[in-house]
N, C-alpha and C positions, 0 to 999 in steps of 0.2 A: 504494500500500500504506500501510495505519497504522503508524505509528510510537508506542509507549511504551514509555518509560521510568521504571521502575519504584523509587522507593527504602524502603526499612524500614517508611519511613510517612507516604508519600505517593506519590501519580501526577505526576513530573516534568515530562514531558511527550506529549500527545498530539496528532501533526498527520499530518495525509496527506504524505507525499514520495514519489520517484520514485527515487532512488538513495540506496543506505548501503554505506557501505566502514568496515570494524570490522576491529580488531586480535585476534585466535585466538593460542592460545600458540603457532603454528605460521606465525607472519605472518598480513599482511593478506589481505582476502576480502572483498569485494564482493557486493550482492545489488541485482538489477533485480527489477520488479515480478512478473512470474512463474516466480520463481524458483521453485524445488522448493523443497518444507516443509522445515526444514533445523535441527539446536540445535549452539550452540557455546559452548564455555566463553570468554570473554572475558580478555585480558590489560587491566592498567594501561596505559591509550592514549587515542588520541583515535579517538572515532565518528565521524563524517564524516555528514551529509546532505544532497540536495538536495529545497528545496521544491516543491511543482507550479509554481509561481513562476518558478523557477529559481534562487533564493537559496540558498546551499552554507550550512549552518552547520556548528559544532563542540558535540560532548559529550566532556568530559574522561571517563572512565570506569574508575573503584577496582574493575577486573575485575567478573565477573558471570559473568551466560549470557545467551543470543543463543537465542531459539526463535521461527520463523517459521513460521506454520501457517495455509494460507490469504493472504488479503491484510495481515493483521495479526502484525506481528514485537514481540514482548515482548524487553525488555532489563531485565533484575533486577539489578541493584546496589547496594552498599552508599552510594556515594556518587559523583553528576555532578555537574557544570560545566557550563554551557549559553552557547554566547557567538558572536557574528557572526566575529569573530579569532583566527585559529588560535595565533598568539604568544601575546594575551592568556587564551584557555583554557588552555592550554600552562602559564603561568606560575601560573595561578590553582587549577588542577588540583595541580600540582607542590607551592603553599604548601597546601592545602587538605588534600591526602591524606599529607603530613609530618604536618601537623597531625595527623590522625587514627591515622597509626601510632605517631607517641611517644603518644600516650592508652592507645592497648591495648597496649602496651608497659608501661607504666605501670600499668592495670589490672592482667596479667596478673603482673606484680612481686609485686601486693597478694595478687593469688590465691595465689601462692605462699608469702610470707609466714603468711597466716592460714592455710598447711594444715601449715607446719610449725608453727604453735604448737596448731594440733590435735593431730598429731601427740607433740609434747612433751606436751601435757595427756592422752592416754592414756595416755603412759608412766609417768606419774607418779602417776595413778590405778593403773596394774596394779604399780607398786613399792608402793602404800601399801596396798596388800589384801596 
């Protein structure tokens, strides 16, 4: 079966494997190659794959969804880690997607800021009429 993984804006990655074991908000869950079509929402985890190879790798994965349709399984997320070492995914995932939620953290601070000072400039517009 194909494997991608999909992020914001770009194609992470694309390869044939044989086995993917993905974390569901409901625990882990496993897909062999003819597996029934199947879509899942994804938790903050590691993906697991194996190549035709037999090489296991790791995708750190910032939640998503999981849609397998056919031989080709789509995995949309905001943000992977891609790495031969499940410790070092693990850790790099871990500093990676920190990273990323103090930002929209931070973003969403500013959002709020600029809607109260909209806020306040209406009002001060319907006191001065």
């Amino acid at each position: 079966m194909r494997l991608k993984i999909l992020l914001p804006d770009r194609l992470c990655l694309d390869l044939e494997v044989v086995r993917i074991v993905a974390e569901g908000p409901d625990g882990a869950f496993g897909m062999l190659p003819h597996h029934i079509d199947y879509v899942s929402q994804l938790a903050p985890g590691i993906l697991t794959y194996e190549e035709t190879g037999g090489q296991v790798r790791y995708a750190g994965i910032h939640s998503g969804t999981l849609v397998k349709v056919g031989d080709e399984v789509l995995v949309s997320t905001s943000g992977a880690v891609l790495g031969d070492d499940l410790q070092t995914v693990q850790q790099r995932a871990q500093a990676d997607f920190r990273a990323a939620e103090q930002s929209e953290r931070a973003a969403r601070a500013a959002l709020a800021r600029l809607e109260a000072q909209i806020v306040r400039r209406f009002l001060e517009l319907e006191q001065a009429l």
